[in-house]
Z-matrix of the N, CA and C atoms (Angstrom, degrees):
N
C 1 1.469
C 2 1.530 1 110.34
N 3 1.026 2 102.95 1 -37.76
C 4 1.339 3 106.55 2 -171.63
C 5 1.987 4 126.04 3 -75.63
N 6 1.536 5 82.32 4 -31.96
C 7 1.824 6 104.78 5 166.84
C 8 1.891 7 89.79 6 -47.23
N 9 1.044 8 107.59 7 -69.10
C 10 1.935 9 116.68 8 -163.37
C 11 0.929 10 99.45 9 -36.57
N 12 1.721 11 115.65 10 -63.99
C 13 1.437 12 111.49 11 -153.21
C 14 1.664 13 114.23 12 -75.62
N 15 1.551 14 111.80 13 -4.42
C 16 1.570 15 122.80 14 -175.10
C 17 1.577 16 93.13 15 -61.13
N 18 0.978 17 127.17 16 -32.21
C 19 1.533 18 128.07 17 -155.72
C 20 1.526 19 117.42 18 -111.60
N 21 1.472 20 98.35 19 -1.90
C 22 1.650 21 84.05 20 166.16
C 23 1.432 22 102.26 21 -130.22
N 24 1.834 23 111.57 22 -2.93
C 25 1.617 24 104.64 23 161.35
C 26 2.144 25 103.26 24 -70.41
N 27 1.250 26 89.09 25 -24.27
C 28 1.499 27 90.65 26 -172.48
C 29 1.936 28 116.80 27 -46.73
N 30 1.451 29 79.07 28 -51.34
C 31 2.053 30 91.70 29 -168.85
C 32 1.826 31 97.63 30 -58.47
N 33 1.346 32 107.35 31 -56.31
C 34 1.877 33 107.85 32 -175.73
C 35 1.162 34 94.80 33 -56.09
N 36 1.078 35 139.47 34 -49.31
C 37 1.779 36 126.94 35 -153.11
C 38 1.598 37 100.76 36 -89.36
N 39 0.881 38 133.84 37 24.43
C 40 1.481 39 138.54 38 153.24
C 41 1.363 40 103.53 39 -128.93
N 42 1.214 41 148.62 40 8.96
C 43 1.096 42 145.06 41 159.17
C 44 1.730 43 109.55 42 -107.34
N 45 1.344 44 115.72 43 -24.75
C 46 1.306 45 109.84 44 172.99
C 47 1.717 46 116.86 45 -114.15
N 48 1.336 47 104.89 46 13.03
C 49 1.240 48 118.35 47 -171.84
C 50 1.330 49 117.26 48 38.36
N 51 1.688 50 119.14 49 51.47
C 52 1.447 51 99.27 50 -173.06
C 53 1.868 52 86.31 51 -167.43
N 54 0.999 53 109.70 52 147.72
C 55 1.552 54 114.86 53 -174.15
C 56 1.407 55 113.70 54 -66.75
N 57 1.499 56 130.08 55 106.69
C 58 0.841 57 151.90 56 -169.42
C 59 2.646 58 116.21 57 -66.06
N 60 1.453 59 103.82 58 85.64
C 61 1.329 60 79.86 59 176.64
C 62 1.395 61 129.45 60 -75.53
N 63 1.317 62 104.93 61 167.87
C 64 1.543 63 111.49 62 -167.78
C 65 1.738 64 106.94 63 -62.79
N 66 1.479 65 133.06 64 -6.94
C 67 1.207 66 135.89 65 -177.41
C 68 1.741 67 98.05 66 -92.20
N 69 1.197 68 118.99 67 -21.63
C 70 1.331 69 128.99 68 -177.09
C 71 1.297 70 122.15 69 -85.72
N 72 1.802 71 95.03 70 -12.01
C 73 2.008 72 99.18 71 -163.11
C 74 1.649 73 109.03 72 -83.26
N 75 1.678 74 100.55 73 -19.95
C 76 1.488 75 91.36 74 166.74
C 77 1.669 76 116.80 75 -81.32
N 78 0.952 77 130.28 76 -6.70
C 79 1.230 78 114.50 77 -175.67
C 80 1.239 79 115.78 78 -114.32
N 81 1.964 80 114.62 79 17.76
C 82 1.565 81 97.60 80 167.14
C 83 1.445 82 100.92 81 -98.34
């Protein structure tokens, strides 16, 4: 699960420069 979510916290957290949580990953 966590492999997945490496990669789409990845794209926001270089776009928001800031570590992206998993309650957050639906709403970027």
């Amino acid at each position: 699960m966590k492999g997945e979510k490496v990669g789409e916290i990845e794209l926001p957290e270089k776009i928001f420069g800031v570590p992206v949580n998993p309650d957050m990953v639906h709403f970027a």
